[in-house]
C-alpha positions in Angstrom: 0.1 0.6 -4.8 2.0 -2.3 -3.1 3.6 -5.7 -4.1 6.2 -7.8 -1.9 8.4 -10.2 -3.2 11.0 -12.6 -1.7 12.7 -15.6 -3.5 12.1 -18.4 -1.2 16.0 -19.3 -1.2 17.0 -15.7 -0.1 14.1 -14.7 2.1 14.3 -11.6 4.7 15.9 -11.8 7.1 14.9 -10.3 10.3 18.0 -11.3 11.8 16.8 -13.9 14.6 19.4 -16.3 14.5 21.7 -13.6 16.5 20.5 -10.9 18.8 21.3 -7.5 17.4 24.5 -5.8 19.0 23.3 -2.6 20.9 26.4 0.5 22.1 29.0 -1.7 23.8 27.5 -5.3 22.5 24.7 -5.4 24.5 22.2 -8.0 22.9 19.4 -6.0 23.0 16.9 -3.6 21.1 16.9 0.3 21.1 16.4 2.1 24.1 14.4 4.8 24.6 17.6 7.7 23.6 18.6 5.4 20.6 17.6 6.6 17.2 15.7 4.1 14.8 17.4 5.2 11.1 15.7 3.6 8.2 18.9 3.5 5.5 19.0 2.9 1.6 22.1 1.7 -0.5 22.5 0.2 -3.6 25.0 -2.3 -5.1 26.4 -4.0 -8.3 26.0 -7.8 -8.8 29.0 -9.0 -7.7 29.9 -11.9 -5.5 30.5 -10.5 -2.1 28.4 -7.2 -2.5 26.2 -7.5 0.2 28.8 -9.0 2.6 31.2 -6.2 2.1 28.1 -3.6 3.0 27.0 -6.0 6.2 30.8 -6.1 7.5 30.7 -2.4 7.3 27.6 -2.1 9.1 29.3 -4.7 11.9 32.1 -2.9 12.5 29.9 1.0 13.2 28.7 -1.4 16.2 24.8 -0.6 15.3 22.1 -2.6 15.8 20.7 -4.3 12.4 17.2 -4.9 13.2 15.9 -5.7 9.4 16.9 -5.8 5.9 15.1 -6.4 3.4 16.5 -8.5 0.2 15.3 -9.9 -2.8 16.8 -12.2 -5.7 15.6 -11.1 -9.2 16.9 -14.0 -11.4 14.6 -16.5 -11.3 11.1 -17.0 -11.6 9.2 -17.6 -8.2 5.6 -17.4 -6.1 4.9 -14.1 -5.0 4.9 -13.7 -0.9 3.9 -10.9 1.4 7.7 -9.9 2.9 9.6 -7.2 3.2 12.5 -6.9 -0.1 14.6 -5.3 -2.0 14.5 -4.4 -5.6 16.0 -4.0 -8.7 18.1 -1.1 -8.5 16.7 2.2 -10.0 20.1 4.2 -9.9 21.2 3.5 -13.2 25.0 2.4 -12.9 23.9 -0.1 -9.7 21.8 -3.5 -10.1 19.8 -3.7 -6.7 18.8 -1.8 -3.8 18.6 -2.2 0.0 16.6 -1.1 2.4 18.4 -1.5 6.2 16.9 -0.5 9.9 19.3 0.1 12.5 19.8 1.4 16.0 22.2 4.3 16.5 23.4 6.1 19.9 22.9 9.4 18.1 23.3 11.2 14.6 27.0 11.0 15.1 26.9 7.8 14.7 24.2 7.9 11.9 26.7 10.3 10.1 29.5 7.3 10.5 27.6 4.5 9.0 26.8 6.3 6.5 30.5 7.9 5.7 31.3 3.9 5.7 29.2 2.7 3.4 30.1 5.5 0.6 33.5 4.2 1.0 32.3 0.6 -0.6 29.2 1.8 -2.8 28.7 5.5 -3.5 25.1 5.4 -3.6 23.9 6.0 -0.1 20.9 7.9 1.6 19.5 7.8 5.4 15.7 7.6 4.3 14.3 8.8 8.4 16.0 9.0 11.5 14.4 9.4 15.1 14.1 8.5 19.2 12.6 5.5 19.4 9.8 4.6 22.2 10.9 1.8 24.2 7.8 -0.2 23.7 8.5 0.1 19.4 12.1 -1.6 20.1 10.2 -4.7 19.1 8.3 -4.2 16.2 8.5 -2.6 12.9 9.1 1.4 12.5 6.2 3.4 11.2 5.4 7.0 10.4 4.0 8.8 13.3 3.3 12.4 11.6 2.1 13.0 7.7 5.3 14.1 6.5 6.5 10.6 7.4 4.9 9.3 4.4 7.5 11.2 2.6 10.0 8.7 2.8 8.2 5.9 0.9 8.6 8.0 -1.7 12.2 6.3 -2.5 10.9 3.0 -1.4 8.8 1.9 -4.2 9.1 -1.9 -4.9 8.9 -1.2 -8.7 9.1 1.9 -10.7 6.2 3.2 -12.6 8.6 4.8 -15.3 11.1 2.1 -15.9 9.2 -0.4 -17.9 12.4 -2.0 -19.1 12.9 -3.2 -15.8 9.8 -4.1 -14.8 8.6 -7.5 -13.7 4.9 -7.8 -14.6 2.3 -9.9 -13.0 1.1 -12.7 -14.8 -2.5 -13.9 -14.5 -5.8 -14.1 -16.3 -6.8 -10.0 -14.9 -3.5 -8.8 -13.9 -5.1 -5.4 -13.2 -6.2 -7.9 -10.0 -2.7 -7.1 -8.7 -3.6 -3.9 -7.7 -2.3 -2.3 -4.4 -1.2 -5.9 -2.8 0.0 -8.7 -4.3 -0.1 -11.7 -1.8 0.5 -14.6 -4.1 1.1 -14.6 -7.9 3.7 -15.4 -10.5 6.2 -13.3 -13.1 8.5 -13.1 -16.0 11.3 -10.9 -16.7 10.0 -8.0 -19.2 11.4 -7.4 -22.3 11.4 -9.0 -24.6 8.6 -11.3 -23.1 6.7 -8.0 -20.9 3.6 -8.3 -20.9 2.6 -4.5 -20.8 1.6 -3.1 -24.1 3.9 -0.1 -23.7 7.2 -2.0 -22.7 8.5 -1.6 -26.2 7.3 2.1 -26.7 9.9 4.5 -26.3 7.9 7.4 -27.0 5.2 6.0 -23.9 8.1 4.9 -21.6 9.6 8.2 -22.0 5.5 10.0 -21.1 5.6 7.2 -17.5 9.5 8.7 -16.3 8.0 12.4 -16.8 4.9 11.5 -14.9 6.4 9.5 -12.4 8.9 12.0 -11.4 5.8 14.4 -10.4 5.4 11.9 -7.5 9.2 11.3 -6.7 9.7 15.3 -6.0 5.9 15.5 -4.0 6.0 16.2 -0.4 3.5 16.4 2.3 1.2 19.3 2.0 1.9 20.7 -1.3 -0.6 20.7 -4.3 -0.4 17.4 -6.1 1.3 19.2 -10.0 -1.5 18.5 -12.3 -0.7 16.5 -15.4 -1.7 17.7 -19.2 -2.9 14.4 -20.1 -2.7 14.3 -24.2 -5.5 13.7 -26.7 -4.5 9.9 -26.9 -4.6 9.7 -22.7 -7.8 11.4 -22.5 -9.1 8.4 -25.1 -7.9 5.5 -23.3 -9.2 7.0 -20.3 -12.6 7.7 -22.3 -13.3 4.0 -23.5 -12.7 2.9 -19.8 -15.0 5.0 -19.0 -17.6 4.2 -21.0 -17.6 0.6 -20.8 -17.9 0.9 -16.8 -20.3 3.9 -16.4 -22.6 1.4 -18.0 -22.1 -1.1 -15.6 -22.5 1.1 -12.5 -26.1 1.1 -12.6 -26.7 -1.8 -11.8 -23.2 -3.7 -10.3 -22.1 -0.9 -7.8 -23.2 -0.4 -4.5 -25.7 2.6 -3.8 -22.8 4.1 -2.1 -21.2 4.1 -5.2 -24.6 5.6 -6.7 -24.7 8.7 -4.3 -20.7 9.9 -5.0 -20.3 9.4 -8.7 -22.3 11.9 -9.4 -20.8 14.3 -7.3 -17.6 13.6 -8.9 -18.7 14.3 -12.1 -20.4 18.2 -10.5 -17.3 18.5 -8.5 -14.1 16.7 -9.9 -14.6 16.6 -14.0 -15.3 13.1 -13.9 -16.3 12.9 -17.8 -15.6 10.7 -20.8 -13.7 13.7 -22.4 -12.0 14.7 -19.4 -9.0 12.9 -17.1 -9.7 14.3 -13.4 -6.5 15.6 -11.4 -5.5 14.3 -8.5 -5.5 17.7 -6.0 -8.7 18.1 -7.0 -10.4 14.7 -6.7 -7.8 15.4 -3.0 -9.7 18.2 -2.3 -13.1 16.6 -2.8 -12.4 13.5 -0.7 -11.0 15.8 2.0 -14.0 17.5 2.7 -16.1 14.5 2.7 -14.2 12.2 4.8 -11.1 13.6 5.5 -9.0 11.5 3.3 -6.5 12.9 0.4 -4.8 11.5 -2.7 -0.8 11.5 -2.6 1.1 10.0 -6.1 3.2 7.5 -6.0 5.3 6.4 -8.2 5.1 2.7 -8.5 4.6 -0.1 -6.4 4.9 0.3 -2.2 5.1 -2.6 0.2 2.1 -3.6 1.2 3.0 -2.2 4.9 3.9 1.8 3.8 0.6 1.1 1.6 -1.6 0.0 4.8 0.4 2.5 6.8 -0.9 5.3 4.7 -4.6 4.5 5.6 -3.7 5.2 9.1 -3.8 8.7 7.6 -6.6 8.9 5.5 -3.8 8.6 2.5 -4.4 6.9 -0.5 -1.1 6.3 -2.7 -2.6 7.1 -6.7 -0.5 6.5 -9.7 -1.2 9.3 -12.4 -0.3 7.9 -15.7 -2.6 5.7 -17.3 -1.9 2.6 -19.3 -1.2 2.2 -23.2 -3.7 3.2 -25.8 -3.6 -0.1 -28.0 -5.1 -1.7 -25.5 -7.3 0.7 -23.3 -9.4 -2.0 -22.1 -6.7 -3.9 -20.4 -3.9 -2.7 -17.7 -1.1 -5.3 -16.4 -1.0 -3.0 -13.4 -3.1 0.1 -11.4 -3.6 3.1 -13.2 -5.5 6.6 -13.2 -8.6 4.6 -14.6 -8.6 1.9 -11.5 -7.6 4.4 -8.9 -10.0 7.0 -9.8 -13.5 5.2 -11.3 -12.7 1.9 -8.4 -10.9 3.9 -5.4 -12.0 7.2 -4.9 -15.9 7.1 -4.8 -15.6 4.7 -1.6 -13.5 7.2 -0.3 -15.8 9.7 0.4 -18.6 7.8 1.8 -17.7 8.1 5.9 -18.7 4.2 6.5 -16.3 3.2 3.9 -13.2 5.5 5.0 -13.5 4.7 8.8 -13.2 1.0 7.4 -10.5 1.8 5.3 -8.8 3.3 8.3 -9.0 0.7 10.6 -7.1 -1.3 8.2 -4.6 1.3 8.4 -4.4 1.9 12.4 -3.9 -2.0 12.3 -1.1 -1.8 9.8 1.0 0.3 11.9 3.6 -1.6 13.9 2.0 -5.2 13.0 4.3 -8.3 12.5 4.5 -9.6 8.9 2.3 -12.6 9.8 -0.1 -10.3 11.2 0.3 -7.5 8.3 -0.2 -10.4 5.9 -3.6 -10.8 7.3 -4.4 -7.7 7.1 -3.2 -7.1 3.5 -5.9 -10.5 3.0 -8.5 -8.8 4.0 -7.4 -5.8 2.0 -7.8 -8.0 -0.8 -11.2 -9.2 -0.4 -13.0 -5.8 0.5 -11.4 -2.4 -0.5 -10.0 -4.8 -3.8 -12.7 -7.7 -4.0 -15.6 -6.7 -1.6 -18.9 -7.1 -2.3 -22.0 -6.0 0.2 -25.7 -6.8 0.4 -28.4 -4.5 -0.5 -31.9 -6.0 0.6 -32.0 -9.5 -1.0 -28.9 -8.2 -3.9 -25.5 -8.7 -3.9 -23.6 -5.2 -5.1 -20.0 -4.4 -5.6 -17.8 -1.9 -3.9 -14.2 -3.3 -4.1 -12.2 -0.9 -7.0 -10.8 -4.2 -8.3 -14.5 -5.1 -9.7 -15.3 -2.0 -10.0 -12.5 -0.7 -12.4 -12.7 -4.2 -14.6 -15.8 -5.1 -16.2 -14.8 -9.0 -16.6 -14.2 -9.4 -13.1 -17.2 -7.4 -12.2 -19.6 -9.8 -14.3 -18.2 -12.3 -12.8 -18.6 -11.8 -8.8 -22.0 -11.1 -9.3 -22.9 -14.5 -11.7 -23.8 -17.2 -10.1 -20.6 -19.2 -11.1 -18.3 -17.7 -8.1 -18.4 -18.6 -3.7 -19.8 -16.0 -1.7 -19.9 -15.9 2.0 -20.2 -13.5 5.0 -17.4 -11.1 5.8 -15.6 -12.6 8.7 -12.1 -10.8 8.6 -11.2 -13.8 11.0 -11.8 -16.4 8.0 -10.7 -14.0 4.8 -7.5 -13.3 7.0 -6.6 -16.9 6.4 -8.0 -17.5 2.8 -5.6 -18.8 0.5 -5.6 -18.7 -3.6 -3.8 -18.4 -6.9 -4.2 -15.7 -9.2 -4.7 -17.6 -12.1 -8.5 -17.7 -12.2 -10.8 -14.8 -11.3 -10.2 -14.2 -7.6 -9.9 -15.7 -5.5 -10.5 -19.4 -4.7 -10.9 -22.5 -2.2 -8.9 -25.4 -2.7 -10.0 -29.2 -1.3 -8.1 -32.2 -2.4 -5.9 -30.0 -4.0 -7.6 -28.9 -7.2 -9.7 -25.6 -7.5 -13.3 -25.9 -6.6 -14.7 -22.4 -6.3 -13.8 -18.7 -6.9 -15.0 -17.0 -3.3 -16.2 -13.4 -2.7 -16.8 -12.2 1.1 -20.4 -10.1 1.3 -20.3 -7.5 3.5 -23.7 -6.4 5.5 -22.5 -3.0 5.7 -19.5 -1.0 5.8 -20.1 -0.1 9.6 -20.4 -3.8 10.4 -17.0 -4.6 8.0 -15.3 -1.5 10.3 -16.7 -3.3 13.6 -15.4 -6.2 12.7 -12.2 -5.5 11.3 -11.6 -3.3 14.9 -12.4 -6.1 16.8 -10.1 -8.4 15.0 -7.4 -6.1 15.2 -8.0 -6.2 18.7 -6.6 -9.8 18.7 -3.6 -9.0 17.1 0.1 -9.1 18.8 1.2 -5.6 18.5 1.8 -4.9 22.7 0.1 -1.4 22.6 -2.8 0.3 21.0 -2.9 3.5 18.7 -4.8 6.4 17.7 -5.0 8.9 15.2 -5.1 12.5 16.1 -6.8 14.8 13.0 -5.9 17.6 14.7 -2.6 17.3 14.6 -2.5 14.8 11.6 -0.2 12.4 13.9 -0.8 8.9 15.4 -0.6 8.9 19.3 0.8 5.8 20.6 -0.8 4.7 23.9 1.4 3.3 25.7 1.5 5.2 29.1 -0.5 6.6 31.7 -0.5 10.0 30.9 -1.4 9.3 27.0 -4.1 7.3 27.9 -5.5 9.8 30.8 -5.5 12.2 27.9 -7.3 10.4 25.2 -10.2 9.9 28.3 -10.5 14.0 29.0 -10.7 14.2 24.7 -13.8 11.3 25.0 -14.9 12.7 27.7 -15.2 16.3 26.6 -17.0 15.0 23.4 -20.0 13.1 25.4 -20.2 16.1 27.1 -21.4 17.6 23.7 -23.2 14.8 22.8 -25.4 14.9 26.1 -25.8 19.0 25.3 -26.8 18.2 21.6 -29.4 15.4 22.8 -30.7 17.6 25.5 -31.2 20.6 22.6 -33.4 17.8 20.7 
């Protein structure tokens, strides 16, 4: 789940206009002994509130690298950046997320004694040495329990419908995990999702939710006793698509859905839990589910691919009107996502995405989060002289499904170089081209395959700025930076060592 949001009058800011003040005033970025702290702290709307936290910061003499801010009040365009949000601490009105570099965890300890002292809500979210060649760019997790902290970053909570804001379009459901451009209103009274004014539904999302805000890496995922009423919105999802699949979805798609249905329960009368569907995809691909509990930035989102992570929401959206969501649920997430997900192809793509992801600049992260959109969301491939669908946004949403595959909409070859750049509103089916300023066609990228998507996307990370190259280690379930001799010498003897099998297993044929 992911959406970013910025007001365009109070943007983020990444703190350009003044170089960063470093132990004794040094204008420069972490070292490689300084520690790279991500922090969290919340505040009442008051004139000054923000001001009185930054002076506070000043004065501990760290280096404030990035923080990331949002204005709620006003209507505005949706944009791919790094914010805040409405606070979920009930006595304070928004949150903050800061970056910092500290001399060491005595100094950690001090910040964070100083900020309690103006706003009793504080909490250092990770702490850690930072490589010398990261100074530059954004911090991401190295090791799977580093996805632990997004647990308290969520952009929006999943439980708090009072506070949500909700995602107007024509298929709001196309919202998904990454929201790159849209519009919204304020909730209640004018929230658009059917269970904003239900207290006894509201009250079912905060006991669900909370499942994902207490889950850490490598624990069972709780399993949730989903009530008669769940398990029939989740049934006439169900049916409606599982007639559709036949001939709309992709014959990867084909091949897994019915081994979710031996394996995982996938039935009309039956909601599938999460560790289970986990423990399928894990010995298919390697990839597992982990809840979340509302909406993630579209960079911890990305980040988690790097893993083979897939954030999932758990609850499932309200049952007077089970054929319409304003946001991801169990249905999307488990009849679009998962099926992909254990087809190999599909997950190294997924993947690459991910190992991009890790360290990119927003501009290049926004790209990224594009080509998101159009495949694992909107993608569709070719199949002999056929057009399927294997994005979980068409797959999850009937209209939208009919749709790509019509006649009416754009299609064109996947170039991630070209969907990277395309630009469209959210008020038609997505997304579209514009010329002379006036909406001319709804576009769709086809891929050939997934392993020509994952070679594709690879090399067009290849051109992105990030100055070193990464890796993920299943082994150890850690990402290896390469970024010195000895790393690099080491990933060789790992290649090496596995051609030497490949030359003993083609000499056995």
């Amino acid at each position: 789940m992911s959406a970013q949001v910025a007001h365009p009058n109070n943007e983020t800011s990444h703190l350009n206009h003044h170089p960063p003040l470093h132990k004794d005033g040094d204008p420069s970025i972490g070292d490689a002994e300084s520690l790279r702290t991500t922090l969290h702290f919340s505040i009442t709307d008051k004139i000054g509130g923000l001001d009185e936290c930054l002076t506070v910061l000043r004065s501990c003499n760290v280096s404030l690298t990035r923080i990331e801010s949002r204005d709620t009040e006003l209507p505005y365009h949706i944009r791919r950046l790094p914010v805040s949000r409405p606070s979920k601490t009930p006595q304070f009105d928004y949150d903050f997320f800061v970056d910092f570099y500290a001399k060491d965890h005595k100094q950690v300890s001090i910040v964070r004694e100083a900020l309690v002292k103006v706003t009793s809500h504080v909490k250092v979210i990770s702490t850690g040495v930072s490589d010398s060649i990261e100074g530059s760019v954004p911090w991401f997790p190295r090791k799977m329990s580093d996805l632990d902290s997004f647990a308290e970053k969520v952009l929006e909570m999943g439980e708090d419908l009072s506070k949500h804001q909700f995602f107007m379009s024509r298929y709001i459901l196309h919202m998904s995990h990454l929201v790159l451009t849209a519009h919204f209103h304020s909730s209640i009274p004018g929230s658009d999702h059917p269970g904003a004014q239900d207290p006894a539904y509201r009250a079912r999302r905060s006991e669900i939710t909370n499942i994902a805000k207490t889950y850490r890496s490598g624990h069972p995922i709780p399993d949730i006793a989903y009530t008669p009423s769940e398990i029939a919105t989740w049934g006439a999802v169900f049916r409606r698509l599982t007639l559709m699949f036949p001939t709309a979805a992709c014959r990867e798609h084909h091949y897994i859905f019915p081994l979710l249905v031996q394996n995982c329960g996938y039935r009309e009368d039956n909601i599938p839990q999460l560790q289970q569907v986990s423990n399928f995809l894990k010995d298919c691909t390697g990839f597992t589910l982990r809840p979340v509990m509302g909406l993630l930035t579209s960079r911890d989102f990305l980040n988690g691919f790097a893993f083979r992570v897939f954030h999932s929401t758990q609850y499932i959206r309200h049952h007077s009107k089970p054929l319409y969501t304003p946001e991801p649920d169990v249905c999307h997430e488990l009849l679009g996502h998962v099926p992909l997900f254990a087809d190999p192809d599909f997950a190294d793509f997924s993947q690459e995405i991910g190992l991009a992801s890790l360290g990119a600049t927003d501009e290049d992260l926004e790209k990224l989060a594009t080509i998101y959109w159009f495949t694992v969301e909107f993608g569709l491939c070719r199949e002999g002289d056929k057009v399927k669908a294997y994005g979980a946004g068409l797959l999850s949403s009937f209209g939208e499904l009919e749709y790509a595959l019509s006649d009416a909409p754009e299609k064109r070859p996947f170039d991630p170089s070209k969907a990277a750049l395309q630009k469209y509103p959210v008020t038609e089916y997505q997304p579209v081209s514009v010329a002379g300023g006036g909406i001319v066609a709804v576009v769709y990228f086809i891929a050939e395959s997934f392993k020509d998507a994952k070679d594709k996307v690879r090399d067009f990370a290849a051109s992105l700025k990030r100055p070193f190259s990464v890796r993920y280690n299943a082994y150890t379930q850690t990402i290896e930076v390469l970024d010195s001799k000895d790393k690099i010498v080491r990933y060789a003897q790992n290649i090496k060592d596995d051609m030497r099998n490949l030359v003993s297993a083609l000499e056995k044929i």
